[in-house]
KOLPA-489026 format. One record per residue: residue number from 0; residue in one letter; x negated, y negated, z of N, C-alpha, C in turn. Coordinates in steps of 0.05 Angstrom, whole numbers. Last residue first. Layout:
BEGIN
<resi->NUM&resn->a&n.east->X&n.north->Y&n.up->Z&ca.east->X&ca.north->Y&ca.up->Z&c.east->X&c.north->Y&c.up->Z>
...
***
This chain:
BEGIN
<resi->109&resn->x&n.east->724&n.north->-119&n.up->-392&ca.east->719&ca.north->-145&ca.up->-413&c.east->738&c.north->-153&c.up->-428>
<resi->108&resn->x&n.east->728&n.north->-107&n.up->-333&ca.east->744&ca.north->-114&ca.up->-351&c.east->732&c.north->-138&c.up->-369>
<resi->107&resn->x&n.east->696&n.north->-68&n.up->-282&ca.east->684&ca.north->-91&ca.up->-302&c.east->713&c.north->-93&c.up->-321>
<resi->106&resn->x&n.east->696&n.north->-65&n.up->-216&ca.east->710&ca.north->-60&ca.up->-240&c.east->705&c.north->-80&c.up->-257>
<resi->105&resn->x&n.east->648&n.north->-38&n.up->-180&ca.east->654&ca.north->-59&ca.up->-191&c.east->670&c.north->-45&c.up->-215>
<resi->104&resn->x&n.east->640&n.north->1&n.up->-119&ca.east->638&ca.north->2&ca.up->-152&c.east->651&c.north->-16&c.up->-157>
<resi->103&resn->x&n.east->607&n.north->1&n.up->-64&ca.east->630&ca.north->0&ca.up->-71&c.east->623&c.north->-12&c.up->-100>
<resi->102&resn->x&n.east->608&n.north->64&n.up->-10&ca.east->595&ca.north->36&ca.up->-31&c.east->611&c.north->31&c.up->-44>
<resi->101&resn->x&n.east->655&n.north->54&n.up->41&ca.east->637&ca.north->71&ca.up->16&c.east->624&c.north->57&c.up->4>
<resi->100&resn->x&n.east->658&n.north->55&n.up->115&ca.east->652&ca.north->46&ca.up->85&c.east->647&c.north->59&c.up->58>
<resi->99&resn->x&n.east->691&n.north->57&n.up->175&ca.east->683&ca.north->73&ca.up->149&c.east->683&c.north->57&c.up->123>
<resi->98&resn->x&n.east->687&n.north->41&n.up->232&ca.east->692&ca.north->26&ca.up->212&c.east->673&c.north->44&c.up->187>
<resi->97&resn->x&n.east->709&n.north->49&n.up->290&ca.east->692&ca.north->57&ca.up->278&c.east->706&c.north->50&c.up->251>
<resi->96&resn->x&n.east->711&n.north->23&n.up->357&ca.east->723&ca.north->30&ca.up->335&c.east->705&c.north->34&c.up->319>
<resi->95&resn->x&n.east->696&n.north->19&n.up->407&ca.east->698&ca.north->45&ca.up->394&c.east->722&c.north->43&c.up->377>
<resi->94&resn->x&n.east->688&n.north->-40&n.up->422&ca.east->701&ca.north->-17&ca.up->430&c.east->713&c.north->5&c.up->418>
<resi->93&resn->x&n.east->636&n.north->-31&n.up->420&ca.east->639&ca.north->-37&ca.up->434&c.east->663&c.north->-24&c.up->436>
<resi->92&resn->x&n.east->643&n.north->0&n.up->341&ca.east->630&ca.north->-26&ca.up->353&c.east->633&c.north->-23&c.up->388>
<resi->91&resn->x&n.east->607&n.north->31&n.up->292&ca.east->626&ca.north->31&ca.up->320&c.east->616&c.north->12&c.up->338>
<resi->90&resn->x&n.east->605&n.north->46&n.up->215&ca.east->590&ca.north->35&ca.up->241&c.east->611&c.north->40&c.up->268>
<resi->89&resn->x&n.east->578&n.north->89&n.up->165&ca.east->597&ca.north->90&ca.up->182&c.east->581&c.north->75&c.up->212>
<resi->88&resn->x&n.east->578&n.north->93&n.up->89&ca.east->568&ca.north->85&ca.up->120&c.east->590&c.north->74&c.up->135>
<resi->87&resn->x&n.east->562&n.north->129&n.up->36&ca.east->581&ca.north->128&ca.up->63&c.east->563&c.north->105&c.up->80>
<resi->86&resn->x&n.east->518&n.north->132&n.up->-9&ca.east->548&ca.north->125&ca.up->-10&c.east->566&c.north->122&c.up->14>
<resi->85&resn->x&n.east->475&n.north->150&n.up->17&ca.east->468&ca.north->128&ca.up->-9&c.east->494&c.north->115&c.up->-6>
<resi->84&resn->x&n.east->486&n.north->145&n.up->81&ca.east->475&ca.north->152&ca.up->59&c.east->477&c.north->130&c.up->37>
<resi->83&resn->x&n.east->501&n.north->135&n.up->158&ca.east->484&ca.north->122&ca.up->128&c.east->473&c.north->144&c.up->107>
<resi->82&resn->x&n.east->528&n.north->149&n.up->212&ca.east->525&ca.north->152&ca.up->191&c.east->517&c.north->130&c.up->170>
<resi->81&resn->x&n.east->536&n.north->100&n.up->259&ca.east->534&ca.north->129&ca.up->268&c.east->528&c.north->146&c.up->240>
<resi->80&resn->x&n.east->497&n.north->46&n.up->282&ca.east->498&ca.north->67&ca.up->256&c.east->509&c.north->88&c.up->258>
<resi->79&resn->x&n.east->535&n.north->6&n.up->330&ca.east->515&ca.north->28&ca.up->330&c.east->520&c.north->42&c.up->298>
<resi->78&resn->x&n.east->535&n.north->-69&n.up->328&ca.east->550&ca.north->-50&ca.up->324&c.east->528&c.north->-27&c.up->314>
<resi->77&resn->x&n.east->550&n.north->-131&n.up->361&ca.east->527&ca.north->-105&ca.up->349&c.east->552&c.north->-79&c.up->342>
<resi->76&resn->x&n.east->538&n.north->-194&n.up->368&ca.east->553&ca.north->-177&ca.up->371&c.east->528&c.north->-152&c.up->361>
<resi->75&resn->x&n.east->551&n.north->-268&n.up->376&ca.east->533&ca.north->-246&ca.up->366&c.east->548&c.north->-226&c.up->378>
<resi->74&resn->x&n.east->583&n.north->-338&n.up->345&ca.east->588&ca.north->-300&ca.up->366&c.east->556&c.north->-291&c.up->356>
<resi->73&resn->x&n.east->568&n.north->-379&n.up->315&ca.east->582&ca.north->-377&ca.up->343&c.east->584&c.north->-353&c.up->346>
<resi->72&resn->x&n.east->524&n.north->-379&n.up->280&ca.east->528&ca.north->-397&ca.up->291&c.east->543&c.north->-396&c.up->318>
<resi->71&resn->x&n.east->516&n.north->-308&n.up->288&ca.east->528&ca.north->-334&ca.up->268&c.east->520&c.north->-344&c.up->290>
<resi->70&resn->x&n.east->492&n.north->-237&n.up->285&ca.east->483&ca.north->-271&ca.up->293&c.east->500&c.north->-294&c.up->274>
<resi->69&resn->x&n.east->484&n.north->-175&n.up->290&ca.east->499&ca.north->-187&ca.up->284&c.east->498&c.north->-217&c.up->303>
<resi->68&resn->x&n.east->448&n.north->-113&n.up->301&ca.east->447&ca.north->-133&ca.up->317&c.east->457&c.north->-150&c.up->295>
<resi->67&resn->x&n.east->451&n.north->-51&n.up->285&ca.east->455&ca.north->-73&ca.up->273&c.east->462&c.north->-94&c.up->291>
<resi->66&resn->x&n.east->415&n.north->15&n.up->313&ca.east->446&ca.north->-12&ca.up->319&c.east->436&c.north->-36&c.up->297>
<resi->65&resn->x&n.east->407&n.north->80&n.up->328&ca.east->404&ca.north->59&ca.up->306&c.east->425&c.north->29&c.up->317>
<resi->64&resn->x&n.east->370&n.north->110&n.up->370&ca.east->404&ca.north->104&ca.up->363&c.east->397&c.north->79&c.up->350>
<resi->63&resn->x&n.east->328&n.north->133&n.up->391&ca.east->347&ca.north->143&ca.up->366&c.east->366&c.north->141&c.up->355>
<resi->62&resn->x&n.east->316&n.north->86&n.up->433&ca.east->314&ca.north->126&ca.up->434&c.east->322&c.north->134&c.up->407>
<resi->61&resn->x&n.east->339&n.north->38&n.up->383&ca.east->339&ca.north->43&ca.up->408&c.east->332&c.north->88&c.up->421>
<resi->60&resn->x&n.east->318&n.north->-1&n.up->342&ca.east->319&ca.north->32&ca.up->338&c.east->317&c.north->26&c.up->375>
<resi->59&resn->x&n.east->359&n.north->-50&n.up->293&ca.east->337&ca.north->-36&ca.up->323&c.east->337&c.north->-5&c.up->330>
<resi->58&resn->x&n.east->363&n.north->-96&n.up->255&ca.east->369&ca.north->-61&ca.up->256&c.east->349&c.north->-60&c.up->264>
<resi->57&resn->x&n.east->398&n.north->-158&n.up->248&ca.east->369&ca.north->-140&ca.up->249&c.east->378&c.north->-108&c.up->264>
<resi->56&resn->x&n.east->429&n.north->-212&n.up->207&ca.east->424&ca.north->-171&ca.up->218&c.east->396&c.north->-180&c.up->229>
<resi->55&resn->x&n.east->471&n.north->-259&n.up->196&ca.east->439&ca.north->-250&ca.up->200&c.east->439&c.north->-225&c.up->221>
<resi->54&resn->x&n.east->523&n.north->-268&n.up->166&ca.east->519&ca.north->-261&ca.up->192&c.east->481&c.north->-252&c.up->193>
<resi->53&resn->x&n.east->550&n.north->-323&n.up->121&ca.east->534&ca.north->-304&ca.up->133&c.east->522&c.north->-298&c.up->156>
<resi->52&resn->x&n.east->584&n.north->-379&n.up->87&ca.east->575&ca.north->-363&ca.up->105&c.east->559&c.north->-328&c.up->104>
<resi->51&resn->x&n.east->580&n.north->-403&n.up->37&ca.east->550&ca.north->-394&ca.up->54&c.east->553&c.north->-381&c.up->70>
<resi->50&resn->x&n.east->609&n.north->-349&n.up->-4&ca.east->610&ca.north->-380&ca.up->3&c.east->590&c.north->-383&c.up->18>
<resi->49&resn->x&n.east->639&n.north->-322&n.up->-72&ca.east->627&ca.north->-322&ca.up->-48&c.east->625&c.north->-353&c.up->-37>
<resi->48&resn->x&n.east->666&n.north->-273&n.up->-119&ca.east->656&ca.north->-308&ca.up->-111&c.east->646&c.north->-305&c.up->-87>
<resi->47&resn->x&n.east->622&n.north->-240&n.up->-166&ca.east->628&ca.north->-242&ca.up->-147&c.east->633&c.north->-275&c.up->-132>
<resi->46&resn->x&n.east->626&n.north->-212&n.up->-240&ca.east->609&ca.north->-219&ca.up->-210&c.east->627&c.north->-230&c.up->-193>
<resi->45&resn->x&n.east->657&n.north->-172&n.up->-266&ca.east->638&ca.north->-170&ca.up->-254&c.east->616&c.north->-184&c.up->-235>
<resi->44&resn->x&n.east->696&n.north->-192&n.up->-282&ca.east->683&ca.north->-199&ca.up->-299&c.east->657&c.north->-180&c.up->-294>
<resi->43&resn->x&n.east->743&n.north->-195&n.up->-237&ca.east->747&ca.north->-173&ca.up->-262&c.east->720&c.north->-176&c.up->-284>
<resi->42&resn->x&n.east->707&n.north->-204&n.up->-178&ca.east->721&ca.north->-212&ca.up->-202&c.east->727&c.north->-198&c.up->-227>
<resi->41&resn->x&n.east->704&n.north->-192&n.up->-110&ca.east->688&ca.north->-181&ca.up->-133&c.east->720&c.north->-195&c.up->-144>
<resi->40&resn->x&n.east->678&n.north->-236&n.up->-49&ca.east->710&ca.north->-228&ca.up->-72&c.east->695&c.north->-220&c.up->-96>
<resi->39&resn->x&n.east->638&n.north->-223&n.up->2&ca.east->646&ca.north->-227&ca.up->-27&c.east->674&c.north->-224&c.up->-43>
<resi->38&resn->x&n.east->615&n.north->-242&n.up->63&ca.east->641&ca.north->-235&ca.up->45&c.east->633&c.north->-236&c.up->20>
<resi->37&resn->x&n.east->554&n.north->-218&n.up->88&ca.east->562&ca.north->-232&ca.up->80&c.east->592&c.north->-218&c.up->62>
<resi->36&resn->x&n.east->497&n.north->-202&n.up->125&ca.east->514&ca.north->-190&ca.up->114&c.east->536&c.north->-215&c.up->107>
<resi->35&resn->x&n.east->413&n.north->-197&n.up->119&ca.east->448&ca.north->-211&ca.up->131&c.east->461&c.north->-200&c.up->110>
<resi->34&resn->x&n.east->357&n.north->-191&n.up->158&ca.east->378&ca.north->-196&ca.up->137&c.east->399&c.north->-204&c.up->141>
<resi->33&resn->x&n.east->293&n.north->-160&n.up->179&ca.east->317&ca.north->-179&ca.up->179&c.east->335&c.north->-176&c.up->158>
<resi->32&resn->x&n.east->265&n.north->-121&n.up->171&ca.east->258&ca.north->-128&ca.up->190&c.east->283&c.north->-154&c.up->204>
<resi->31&resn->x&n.east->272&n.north->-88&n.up->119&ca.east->262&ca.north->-76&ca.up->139&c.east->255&c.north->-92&c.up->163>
<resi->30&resn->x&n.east->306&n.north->-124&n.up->83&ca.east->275&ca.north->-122&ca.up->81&c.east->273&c.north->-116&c.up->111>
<resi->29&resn->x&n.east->375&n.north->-128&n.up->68&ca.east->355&ca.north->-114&ca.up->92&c.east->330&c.north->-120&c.up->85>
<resi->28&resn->x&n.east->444&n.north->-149&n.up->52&ca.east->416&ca.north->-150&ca.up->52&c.east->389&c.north->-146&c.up->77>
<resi->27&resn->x&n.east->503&n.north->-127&n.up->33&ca.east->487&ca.north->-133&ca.up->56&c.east->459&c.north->-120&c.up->43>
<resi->26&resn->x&n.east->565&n.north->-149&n.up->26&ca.east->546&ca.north->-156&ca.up->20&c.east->529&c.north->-147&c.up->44>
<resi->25&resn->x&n.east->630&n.north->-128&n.up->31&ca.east->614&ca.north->-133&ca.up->47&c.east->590&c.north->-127&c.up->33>
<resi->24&resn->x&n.east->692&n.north->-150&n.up->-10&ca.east->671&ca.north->-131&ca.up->-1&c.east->647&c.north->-147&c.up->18>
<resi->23&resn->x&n.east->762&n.north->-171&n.up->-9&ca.east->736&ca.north->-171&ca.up->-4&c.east->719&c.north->-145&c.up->-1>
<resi->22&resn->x&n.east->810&n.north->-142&n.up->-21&ca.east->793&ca.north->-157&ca.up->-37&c.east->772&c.north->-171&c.up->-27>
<resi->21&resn->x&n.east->823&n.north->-76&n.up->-26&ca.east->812&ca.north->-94&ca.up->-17&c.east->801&c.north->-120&c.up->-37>
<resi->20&resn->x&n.east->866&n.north->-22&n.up->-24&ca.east->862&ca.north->-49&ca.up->-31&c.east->849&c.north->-71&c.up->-23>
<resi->19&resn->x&n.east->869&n.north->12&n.up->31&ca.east->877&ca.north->22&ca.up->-5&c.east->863&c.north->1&c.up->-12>
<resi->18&resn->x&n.east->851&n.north->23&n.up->83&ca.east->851&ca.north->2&ca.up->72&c.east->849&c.north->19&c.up->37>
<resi->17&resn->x&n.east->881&n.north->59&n.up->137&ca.east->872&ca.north->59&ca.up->118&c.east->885&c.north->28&c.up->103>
<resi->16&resn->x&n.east->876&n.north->72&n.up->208&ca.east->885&ca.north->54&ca.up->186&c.east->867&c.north->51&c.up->162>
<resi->15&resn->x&n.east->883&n.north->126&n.up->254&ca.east->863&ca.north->104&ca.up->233&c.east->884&c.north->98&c.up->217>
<resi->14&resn->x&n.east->883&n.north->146&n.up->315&ca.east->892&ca.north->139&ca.up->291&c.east->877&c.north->121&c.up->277>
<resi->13&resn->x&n.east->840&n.north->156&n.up->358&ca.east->840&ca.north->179&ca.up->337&c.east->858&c.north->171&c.up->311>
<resi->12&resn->x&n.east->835&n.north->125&n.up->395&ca.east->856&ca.north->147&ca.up->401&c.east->855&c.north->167&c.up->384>
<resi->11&resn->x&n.east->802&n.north->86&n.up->373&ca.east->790&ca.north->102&ca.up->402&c.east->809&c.north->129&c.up->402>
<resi->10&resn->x&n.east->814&n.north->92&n.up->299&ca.east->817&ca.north->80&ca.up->333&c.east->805&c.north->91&c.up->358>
<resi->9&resn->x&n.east->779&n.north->80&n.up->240&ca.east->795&ca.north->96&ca.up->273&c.east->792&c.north->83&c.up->290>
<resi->8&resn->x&n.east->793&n.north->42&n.up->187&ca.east->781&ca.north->38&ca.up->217&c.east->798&c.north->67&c.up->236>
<resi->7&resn->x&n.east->771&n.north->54&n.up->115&ca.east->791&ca.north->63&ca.up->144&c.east->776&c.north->53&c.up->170>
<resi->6&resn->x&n.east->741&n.north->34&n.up->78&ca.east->755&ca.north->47&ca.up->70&c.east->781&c.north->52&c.up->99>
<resi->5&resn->x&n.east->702&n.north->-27&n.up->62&ca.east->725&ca.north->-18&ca.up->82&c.east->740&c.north->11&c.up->72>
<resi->4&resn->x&n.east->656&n.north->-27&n.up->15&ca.east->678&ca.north->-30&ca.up->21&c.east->691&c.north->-12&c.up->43>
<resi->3&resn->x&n.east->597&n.north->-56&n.up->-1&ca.east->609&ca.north->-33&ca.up->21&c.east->632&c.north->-34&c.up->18>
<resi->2&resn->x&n.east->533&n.north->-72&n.up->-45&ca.east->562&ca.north->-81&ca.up->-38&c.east->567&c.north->-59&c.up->-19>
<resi->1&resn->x&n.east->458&n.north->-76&n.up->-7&ca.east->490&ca.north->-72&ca.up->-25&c.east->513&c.north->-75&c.up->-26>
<resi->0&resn->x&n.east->419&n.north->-36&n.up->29&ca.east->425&ca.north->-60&ca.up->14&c.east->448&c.north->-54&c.up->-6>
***
């Protein structure tokens, strides 16, 4: 559960693109059986705008291979856990791209 931010996508080939600057983060909510992930724009105040959209999760344990099953209104999709800690997570989708996150810290400016 929590904010994520994009840090780099690799490619199948091995190059990655780094993301310096983001202004969205990735919202995501779990109770061990469902949830969903969602955009946020973080604000210099500390909270967040947002809108309804959202993707509804569920995290399946296949032999030992973790996946996030991904649901809107129009696509489903998945993408395999290859890493999760408190601070990293790292997903790969179909076609092996792999999408590195860190948690992600709010800049408060009062």
């Amino acid at each position: 559960n929590g904010y994520w931010e994009i840090q780099k996508v690799q490619l199948p080939d091995g190059q990655e693109k780094e993301y310096k600057i983001n202004e969205t983060v990735d919202y995501i909510e779990w109770n061990s059986k469902t949830g969903f992930r969602k955009k946020v724009k973080p604000q210099f105040d500390g909270k967040y705008l947002t809108n309804d959209e959202l993707e509804t999760i569920q995290i399946k344990d296949s032999s030992g291979i973790f996946q996030i099953h991904y649901k809107t209104d129009f696509a489903q999709w998945s993408e395999e856990i290859l890493s999760l800690t408190d601070s990293i997570l790292v997903l790969k989708n179909k076609q092996n791209l792999e999408y590195h996150y860190k948690r992600f810290k709010p800049i408060s400016i009062q």
